[in-house]
PDB file of N, CA, C and O in Angstrom, chain B, residues numbered from 101:
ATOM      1  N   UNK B 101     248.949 -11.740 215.184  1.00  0.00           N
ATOM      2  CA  UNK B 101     248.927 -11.447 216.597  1.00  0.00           C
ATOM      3  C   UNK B 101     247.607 -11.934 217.181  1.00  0.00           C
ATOM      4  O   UNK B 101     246.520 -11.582 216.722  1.00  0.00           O
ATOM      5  N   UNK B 102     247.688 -12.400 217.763  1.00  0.00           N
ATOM      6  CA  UNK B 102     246.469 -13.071 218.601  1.00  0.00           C
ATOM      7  C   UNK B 102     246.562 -12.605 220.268  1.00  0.00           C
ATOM      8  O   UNK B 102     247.424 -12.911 221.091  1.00  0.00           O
ATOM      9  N   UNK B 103     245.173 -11.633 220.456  1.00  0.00           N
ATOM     10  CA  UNK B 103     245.083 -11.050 221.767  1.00  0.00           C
ATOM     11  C   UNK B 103     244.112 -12.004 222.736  1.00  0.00           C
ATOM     12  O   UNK B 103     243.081 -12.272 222.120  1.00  0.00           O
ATOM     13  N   UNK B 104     244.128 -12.359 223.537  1.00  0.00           N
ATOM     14  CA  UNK B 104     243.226 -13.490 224.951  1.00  0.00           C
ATOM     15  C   UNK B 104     241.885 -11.867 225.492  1.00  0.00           C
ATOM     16  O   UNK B 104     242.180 -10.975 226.288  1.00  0.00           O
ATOM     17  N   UNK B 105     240.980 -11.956 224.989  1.00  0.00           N
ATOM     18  CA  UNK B 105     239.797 -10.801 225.387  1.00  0.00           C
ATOM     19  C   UNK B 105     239.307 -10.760 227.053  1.00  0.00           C
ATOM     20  O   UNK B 105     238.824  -9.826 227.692  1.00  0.00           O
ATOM     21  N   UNK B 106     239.640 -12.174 227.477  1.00  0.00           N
ATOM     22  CA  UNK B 106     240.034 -12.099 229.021  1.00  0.00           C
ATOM     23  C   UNK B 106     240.702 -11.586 229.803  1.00  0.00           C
ATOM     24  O   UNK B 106     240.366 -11.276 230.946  1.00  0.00           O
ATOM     25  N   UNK B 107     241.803 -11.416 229.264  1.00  0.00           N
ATOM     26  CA  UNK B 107     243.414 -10.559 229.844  1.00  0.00           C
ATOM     27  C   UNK B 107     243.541  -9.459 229.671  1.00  0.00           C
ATOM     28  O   UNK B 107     244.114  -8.783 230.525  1.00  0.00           O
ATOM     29  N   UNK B 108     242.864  -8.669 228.054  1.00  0.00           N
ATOM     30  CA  UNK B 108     243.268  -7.419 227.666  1.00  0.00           C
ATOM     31  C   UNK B 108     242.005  -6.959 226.817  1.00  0.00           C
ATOM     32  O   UNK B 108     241.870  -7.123 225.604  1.00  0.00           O
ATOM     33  N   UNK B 109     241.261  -6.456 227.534  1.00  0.00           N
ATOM     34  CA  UNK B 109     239.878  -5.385 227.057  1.00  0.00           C
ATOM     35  C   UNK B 109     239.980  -4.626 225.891  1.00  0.00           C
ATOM     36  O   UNK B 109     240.651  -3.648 226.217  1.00  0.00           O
ATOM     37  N   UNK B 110     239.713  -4.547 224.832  1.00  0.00           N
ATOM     38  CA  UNK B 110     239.450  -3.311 223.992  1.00  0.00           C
ATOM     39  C   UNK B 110     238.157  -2.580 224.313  1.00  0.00           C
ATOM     40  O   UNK B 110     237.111  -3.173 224.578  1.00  0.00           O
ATOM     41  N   UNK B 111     238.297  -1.169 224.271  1.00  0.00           N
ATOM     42  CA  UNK B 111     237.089  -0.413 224.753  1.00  0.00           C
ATOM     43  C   UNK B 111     237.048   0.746 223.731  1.00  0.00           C
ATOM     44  O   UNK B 111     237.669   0.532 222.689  1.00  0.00           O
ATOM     45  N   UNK B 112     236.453   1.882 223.846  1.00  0.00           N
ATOM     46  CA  UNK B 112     235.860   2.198 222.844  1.00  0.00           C
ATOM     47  C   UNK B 112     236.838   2.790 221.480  1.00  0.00           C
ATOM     48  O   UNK B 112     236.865   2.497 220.285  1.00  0.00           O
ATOM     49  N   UNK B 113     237.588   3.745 222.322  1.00  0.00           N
ATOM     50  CA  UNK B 113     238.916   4.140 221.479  1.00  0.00           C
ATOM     51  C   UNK B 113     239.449   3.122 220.868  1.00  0.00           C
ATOM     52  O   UNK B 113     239.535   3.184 219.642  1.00  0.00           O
ATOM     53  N   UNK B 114     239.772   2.339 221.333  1.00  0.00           N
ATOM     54  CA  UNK B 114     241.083   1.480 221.113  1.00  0.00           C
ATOM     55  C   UNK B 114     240.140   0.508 220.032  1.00  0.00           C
ATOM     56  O   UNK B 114     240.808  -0.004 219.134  1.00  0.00           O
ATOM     57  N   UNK B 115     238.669   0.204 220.026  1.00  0.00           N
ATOM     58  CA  UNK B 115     238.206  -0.417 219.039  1.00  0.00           C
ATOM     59  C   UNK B 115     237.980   0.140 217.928  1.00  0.00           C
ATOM     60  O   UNK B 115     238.285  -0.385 216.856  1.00  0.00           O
ATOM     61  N   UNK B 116     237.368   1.374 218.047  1.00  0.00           N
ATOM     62  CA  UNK B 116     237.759   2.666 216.987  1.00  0.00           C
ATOM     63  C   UNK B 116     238.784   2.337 215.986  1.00  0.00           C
ATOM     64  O   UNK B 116     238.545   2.125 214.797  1.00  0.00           O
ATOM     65  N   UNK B 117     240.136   2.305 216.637  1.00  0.00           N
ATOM     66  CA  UNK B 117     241.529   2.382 215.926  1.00  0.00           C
ATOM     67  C   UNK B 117     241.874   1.310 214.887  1.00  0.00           C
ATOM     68  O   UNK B 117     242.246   1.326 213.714  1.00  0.00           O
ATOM     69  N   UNK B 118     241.567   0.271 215.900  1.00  0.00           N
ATOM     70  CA  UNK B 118     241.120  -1.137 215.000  1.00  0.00           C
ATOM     71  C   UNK B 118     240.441  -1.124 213.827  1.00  0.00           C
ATOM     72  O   UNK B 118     240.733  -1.732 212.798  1.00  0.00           O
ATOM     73  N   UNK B 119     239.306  -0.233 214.074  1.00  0.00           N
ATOM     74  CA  UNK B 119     238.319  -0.081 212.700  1.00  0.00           C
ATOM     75  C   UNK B 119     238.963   0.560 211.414  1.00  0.00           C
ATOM     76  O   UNK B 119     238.649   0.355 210.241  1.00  0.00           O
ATOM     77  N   UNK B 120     239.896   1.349 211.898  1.00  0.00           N
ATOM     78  CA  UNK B 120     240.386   2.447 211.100  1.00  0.00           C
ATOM     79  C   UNK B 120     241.770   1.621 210.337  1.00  0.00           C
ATOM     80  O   UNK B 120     242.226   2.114 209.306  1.00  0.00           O
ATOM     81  N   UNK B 121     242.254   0.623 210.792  1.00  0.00           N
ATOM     82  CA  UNK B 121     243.231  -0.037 209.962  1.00  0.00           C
ATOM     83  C   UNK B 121     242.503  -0.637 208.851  1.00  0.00           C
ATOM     84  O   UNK B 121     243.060  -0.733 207.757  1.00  0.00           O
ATOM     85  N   UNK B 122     241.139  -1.108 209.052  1.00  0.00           N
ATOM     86  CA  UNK B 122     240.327  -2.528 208.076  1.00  0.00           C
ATOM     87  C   UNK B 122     239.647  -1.238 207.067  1.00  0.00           C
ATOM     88  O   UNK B 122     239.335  -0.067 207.285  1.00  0.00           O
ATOM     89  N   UNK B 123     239.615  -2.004 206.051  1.00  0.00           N
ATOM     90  CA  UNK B 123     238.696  -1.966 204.650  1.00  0.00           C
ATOM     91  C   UNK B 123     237.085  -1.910 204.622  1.00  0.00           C
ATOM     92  O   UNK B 123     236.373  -1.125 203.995  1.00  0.00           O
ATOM     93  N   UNK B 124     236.581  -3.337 205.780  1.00  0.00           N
ATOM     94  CA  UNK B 124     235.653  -3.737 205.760  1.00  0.00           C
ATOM     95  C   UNK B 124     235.064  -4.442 207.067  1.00  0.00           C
ATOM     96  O   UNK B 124     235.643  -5.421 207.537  1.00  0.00           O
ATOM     97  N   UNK B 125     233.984  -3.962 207.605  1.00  0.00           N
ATOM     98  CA  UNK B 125     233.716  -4.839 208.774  1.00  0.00           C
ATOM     99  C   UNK B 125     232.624  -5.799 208.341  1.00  0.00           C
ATOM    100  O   UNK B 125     231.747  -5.587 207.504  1.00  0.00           O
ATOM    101  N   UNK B 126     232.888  -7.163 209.238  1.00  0.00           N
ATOM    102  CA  UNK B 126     231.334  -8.139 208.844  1.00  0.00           C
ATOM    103  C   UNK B 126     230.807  -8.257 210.581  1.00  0.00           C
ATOM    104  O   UNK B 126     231.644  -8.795 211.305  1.00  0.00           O
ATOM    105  N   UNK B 127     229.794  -7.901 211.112  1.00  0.00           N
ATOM    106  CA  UNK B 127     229.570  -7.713 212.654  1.00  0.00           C
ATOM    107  C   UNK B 127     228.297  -8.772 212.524  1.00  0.00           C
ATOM    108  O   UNK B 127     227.361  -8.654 211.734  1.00  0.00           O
ATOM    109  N   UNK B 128     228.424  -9.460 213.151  1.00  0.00           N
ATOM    110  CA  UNK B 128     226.844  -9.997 213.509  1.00  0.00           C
ATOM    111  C   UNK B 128     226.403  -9.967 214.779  1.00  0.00           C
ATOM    112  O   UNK B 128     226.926 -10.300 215.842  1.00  0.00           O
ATOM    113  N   UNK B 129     225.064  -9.388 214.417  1.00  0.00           N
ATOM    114  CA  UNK B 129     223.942  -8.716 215.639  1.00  0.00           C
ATOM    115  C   UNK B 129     222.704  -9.807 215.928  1.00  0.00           C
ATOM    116  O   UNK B 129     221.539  -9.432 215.797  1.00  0.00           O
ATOM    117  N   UNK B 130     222.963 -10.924 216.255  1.00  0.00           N
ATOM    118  CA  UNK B 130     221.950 -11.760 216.482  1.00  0.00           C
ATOM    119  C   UNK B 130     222.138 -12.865 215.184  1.00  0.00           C
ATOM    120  O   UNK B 130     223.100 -13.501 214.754  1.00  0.00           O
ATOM    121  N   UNK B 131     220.575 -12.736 214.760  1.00  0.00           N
ATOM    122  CA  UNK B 131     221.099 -13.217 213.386  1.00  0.00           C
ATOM    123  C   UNK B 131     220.967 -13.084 212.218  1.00  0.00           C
ATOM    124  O   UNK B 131     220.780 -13.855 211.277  1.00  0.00           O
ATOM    125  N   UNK B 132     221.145 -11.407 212.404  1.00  0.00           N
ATOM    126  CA  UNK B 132     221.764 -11.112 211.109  1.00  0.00           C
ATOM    127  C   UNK B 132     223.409 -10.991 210.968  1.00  0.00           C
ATOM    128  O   UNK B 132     224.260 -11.511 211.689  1.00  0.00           O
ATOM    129  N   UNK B 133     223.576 -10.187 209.876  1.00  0.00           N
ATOM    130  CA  UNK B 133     225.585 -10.129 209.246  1.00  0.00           C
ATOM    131  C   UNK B 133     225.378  -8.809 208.915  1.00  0.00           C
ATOM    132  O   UNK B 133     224.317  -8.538 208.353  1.00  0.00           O
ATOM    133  N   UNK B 134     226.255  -7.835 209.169  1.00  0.00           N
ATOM    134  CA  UNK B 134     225.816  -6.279 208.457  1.00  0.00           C
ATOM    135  C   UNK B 134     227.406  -6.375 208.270  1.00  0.00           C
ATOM    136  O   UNK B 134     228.313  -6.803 208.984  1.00  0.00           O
ATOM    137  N   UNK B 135     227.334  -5.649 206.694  1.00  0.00           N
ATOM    138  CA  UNK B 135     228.753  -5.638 206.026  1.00  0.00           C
ATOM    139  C   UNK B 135     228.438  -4.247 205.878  1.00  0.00           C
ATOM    140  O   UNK B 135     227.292  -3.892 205.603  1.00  0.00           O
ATOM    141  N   UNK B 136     229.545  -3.296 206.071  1.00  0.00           N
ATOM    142  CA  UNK B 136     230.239  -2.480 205.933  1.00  0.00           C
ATOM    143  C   UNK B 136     231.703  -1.936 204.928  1.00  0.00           C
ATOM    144  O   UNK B 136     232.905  -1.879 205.191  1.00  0.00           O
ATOM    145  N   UNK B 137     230.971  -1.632 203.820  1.00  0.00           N
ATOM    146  CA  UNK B 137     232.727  -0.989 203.372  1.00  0.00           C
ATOM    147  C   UNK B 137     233.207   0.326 203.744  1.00  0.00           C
ATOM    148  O   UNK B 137     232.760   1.435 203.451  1.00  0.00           O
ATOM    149  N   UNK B 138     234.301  -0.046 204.515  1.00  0.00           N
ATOM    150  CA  UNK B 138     235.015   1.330 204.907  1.00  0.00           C
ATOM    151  C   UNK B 138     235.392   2.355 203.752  1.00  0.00           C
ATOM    152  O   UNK B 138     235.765   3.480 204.085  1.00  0.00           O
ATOM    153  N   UNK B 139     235.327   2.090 202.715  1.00  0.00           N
ATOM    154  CA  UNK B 139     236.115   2.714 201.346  1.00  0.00           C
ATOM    155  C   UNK B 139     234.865   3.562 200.937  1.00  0.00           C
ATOM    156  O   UNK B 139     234.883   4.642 200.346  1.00  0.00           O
ATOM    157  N   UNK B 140     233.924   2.954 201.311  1.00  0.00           N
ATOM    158  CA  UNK B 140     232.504   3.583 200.225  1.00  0.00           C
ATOM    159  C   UNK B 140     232.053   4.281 201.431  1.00  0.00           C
ATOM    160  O   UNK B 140     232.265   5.488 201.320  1.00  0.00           O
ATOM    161  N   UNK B 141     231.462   3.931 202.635  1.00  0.00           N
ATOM    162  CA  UNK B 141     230.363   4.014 203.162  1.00  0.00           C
ATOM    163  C   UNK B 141     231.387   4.095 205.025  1.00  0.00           C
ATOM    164  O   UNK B 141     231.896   3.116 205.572  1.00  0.00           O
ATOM    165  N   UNK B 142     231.390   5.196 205.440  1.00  0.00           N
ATOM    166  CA  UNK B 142     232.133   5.506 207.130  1.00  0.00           C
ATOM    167  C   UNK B 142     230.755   5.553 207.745  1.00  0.00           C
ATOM    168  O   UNK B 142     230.063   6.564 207.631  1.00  0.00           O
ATOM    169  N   UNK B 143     230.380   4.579 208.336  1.00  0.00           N
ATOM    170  CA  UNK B 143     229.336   5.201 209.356  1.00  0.00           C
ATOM    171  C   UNK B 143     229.934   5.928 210.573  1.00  0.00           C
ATOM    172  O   UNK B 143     231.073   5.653 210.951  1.00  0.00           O
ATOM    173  N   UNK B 144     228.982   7.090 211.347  1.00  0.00           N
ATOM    174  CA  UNK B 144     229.384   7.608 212.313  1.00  0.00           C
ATOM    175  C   UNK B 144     230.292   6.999 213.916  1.00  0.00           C
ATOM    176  O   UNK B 144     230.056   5.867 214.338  1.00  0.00           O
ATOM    177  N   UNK B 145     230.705   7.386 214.214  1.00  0.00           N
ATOM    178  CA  UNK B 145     231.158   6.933 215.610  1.00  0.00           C
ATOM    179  C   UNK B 145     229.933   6.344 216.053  1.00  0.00           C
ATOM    180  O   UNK B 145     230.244   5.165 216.218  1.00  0.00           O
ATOM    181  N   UNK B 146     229.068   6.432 216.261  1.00  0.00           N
ATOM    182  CA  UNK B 146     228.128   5.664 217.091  1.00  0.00           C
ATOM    183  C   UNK B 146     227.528   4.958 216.827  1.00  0.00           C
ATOM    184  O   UNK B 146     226.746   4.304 217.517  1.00  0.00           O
ATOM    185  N   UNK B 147     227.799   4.903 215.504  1.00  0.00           N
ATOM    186  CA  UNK B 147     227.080   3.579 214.888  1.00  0.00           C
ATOM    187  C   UNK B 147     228.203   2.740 214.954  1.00  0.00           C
ATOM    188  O   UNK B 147     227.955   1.708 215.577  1.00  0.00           O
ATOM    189  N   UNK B 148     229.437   2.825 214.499  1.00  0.00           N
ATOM    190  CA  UNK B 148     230.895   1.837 214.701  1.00  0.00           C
ATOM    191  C   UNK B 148     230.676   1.201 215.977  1.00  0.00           C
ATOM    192  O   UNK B 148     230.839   0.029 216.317  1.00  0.00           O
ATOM    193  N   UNK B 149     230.256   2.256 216.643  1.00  0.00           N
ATOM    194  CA  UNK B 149     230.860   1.341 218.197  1.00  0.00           C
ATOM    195  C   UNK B 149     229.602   0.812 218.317  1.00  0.00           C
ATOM    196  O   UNK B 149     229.415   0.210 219.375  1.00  0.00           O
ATOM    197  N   UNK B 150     228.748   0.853 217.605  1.00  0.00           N
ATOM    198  CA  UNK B 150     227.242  -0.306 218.060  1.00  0.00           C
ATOM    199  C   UNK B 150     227.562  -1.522 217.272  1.00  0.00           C
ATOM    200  O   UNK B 150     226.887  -2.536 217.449  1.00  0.00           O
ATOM    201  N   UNK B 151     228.402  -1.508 216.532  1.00  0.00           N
ATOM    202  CA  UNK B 151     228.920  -2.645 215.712  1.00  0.00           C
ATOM    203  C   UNK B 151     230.145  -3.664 216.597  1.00  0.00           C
ATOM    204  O   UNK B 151     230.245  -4.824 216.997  1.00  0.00           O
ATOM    205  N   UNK B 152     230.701  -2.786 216.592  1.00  0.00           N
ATOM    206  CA  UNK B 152     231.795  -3.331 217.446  1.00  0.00           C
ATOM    207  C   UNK B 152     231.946  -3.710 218.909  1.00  0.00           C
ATOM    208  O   UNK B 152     232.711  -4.587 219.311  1.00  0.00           O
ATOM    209  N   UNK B 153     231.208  -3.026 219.612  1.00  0.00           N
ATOM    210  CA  UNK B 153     231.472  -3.129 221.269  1.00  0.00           C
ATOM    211  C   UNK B 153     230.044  -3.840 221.765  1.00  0.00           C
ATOM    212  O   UNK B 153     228.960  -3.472 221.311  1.00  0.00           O
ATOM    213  N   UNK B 154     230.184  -4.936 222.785  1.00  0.00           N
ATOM    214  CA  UNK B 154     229.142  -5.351 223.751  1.00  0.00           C
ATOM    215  C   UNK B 154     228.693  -4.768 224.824  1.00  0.00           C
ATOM    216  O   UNK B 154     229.411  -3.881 225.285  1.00  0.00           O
ATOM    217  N   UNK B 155     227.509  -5.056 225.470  1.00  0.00           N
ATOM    218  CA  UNK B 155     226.936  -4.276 226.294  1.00  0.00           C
ATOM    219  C   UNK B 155     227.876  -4.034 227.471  1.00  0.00           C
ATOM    220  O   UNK B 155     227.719  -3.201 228.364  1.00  0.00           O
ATOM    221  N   UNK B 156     228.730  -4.772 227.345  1.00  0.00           N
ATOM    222  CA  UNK B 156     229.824  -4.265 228.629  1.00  0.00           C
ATOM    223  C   UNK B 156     231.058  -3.004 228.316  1.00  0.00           C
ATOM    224  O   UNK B 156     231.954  -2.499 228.992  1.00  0.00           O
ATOM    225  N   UNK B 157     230.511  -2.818 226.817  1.00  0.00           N
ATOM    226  CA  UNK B 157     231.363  -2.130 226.429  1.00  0.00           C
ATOM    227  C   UNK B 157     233.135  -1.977 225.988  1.00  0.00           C
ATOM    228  O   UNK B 157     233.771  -0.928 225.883  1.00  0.00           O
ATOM    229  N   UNK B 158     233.560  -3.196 225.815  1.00  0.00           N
ATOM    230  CA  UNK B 158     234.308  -3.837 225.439  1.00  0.00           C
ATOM    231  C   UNK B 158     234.036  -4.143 223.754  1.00  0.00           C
ATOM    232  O   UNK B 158     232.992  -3.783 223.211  1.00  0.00           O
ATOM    233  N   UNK B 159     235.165  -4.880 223.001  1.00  0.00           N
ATOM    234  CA  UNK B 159     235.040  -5.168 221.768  1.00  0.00           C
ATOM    235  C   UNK B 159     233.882  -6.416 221.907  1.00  0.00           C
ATOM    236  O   UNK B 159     233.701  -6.805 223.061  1.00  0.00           O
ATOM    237  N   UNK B 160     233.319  -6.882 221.153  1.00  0.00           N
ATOM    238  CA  UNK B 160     232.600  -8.374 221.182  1.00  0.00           C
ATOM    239  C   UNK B 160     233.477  -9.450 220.844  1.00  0.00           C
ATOM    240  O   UNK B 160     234.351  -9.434 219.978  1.00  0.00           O
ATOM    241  N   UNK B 161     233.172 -10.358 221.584  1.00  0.00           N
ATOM    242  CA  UNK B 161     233.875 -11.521 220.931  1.00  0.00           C
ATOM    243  C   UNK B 161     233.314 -12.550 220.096  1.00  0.00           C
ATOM    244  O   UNK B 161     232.103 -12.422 219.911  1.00  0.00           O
ATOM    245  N   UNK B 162     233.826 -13.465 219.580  1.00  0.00           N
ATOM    246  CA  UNK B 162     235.075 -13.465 219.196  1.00  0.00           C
ATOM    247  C   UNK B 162     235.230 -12.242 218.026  1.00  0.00           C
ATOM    248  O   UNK B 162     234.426 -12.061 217.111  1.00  0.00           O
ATOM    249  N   UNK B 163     236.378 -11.501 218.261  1.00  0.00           N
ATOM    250  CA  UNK B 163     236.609 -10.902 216.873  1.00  0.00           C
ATOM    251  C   UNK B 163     237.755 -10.994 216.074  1.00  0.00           C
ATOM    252  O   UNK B 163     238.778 -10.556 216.600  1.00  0.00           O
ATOM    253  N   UNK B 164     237.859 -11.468 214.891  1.00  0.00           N
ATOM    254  CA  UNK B 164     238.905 -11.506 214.247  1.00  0.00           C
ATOM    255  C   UNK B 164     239.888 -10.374 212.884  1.00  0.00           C
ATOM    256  O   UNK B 164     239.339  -9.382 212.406  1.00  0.00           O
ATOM    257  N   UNK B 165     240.321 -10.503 212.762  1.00  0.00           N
ATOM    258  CA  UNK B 165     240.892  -9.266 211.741  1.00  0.00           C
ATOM    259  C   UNK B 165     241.660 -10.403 210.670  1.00  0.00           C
ATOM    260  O   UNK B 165     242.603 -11.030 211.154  1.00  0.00           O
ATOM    261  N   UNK B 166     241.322 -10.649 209.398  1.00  0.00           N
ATOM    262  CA  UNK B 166     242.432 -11.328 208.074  1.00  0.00           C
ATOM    263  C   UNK B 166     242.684 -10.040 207.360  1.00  0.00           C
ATOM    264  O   UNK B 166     241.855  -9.407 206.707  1.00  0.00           O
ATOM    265  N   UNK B 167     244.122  -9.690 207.600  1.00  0.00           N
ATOM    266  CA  UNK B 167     244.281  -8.671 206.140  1.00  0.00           C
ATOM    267  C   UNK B 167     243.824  -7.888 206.502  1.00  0.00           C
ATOM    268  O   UNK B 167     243.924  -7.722 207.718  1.00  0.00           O
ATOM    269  N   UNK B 168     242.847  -6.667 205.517  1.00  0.00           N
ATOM    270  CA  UNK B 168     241.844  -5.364 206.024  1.00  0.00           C
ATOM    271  C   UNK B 168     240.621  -5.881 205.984  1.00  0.00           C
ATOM    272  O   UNK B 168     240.055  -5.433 204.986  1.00  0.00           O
ATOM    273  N   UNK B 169     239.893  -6.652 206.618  1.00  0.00           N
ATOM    274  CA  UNK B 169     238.754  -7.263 206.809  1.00  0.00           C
ATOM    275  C   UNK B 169     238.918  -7.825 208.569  1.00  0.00           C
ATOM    276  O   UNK B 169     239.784  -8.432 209.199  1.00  0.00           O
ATOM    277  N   UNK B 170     237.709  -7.294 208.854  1.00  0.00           N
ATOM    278  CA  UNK B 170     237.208  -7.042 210.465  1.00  0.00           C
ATOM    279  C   UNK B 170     236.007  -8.257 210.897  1.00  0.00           C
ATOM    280  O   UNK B 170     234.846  -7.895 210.708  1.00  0.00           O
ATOM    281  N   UNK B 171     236.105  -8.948 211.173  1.00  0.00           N
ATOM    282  CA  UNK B 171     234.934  -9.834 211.411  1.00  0.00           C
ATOM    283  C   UNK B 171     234.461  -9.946 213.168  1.00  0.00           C
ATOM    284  O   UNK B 171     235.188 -10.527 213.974  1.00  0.00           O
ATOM    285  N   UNK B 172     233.302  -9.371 213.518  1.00  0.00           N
ATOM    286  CA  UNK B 172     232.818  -9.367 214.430  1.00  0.00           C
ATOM    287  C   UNK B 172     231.573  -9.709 215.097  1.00  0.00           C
ATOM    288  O   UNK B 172     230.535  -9.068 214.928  1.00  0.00           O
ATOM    289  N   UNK B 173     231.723 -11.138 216.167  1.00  0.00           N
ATOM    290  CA  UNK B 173     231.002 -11.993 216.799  1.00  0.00           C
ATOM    291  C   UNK B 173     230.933 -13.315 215.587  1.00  0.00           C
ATOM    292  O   UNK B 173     231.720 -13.168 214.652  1.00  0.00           O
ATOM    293  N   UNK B 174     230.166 -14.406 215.559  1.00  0.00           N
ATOM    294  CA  UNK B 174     230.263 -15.350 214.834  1.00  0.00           C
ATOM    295  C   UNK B 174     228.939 -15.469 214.177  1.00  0.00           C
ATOM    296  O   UNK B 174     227.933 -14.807 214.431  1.00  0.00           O
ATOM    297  N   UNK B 175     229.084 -16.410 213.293  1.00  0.00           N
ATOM    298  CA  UNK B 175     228.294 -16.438 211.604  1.00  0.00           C
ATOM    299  C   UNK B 175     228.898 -17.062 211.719  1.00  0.00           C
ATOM    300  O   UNK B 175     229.936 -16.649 212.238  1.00  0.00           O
ATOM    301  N   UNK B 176     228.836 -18.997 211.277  1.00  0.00           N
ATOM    302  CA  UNK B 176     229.577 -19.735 210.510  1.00  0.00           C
ATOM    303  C   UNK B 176     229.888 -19.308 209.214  1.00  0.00           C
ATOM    304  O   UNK B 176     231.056 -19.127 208.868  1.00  0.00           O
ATOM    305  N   UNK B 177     228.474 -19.052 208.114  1.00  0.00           N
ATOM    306  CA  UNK B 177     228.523 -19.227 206.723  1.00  0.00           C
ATOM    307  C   UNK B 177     229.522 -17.817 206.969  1.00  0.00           C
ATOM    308  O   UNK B 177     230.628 -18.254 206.650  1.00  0.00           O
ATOM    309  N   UNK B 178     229.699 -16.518 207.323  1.00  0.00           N
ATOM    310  CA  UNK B 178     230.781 -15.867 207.040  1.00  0.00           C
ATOM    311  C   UNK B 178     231.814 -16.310 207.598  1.00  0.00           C
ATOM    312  O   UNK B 178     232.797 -15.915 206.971  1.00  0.00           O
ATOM    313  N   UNK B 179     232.063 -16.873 208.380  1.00  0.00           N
ATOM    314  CA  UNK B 179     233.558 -17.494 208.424  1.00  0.00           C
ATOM    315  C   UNK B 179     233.765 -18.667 207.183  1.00  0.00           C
ATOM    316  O   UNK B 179     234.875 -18.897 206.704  1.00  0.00           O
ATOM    317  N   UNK B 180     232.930 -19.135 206.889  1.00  0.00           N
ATOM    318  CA  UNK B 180     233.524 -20.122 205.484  1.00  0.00           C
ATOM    319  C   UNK B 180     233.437 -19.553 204.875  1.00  0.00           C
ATOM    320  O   UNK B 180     233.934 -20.081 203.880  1.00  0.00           O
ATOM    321  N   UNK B 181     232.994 -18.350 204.560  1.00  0.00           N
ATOM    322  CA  UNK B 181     233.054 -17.400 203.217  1.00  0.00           C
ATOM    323  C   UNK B 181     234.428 -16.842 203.564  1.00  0.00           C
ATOM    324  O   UNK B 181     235.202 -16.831 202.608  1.00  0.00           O
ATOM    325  N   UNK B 182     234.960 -16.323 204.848  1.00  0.00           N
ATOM    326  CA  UNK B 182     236.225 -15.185 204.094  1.00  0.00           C
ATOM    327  C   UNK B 182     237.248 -15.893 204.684  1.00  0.00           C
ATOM    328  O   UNK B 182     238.381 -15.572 204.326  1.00  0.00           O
ATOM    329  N   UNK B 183     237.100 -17.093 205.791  1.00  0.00           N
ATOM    330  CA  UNK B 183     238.147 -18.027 206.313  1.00  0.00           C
ATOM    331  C   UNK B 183     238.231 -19.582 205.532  1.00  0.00           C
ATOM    332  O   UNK B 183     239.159 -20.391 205.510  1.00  0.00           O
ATOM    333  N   UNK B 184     237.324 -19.617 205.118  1.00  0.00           N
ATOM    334  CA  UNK B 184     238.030 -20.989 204.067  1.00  0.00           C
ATOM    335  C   UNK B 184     237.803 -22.092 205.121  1.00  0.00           C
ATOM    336  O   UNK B 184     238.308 -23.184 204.862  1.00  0.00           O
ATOM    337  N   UNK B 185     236.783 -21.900 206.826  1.00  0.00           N
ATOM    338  CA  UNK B 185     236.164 -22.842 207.568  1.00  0.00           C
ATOM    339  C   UNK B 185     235.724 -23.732 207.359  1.00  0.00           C
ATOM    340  O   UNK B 185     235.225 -24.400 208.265  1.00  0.00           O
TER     341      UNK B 185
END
C-alpha cells in the first residue's frame, strides 16, 4: 500500500499504530540512524513520537514500512542495507 503524505497526514495516534504493527524502527535525525527493537527495548510514547513525527507534527517523510521494519526519513546506506538500493 503506498499512501501520497500530501493528501493524507498521519499524526500522532495514527503514527503510534503504525509503530505498533513493526518489529523495528530505523529513524534518522539529521545525521545520525537510531535503531530501535520493538521486541527488546519499547521506548515511551514520547520518545516514539520524537522518532516518528516532524515539527509539523505529522509522520516524517519519506517513511517506509518492508515487512515489520519501519524506516523513517532517509539514510542511503540504510536503505541499501534493508532495501537492496
Amino acid at each position: 500500500m503506498q499512501v501520497d503524505a500530501k493528501k493524507t497526514t498521519l499524526k500522532g495516534n495514527e503514527a503510534l499504530a503504525l509503530a505498533r504493527e513493526v518489529d523495528e524502527i530505523y529513524a534518522t535525525k539529521g545525521q545520525k540512524v537510531i535503531y530501535v527493537d520493538l521486541r527488546k527495548n519499547t521506548p515511551d510514547t514520547a520518545q516514539l513520537l520524537k522518532l516518528l513525527l516532524g515539527p509539523s507534527g505529522n509522520l516524517r517523510a519519506p517513511t517506509l514500512r518492508k515487512d515489520r521494519t519501519l524506516i523513517v526519513g532517509f539514510d542511503a546506506a540504510t536503505y541499501n542495507k534493508l532495501l537492496g538500493v
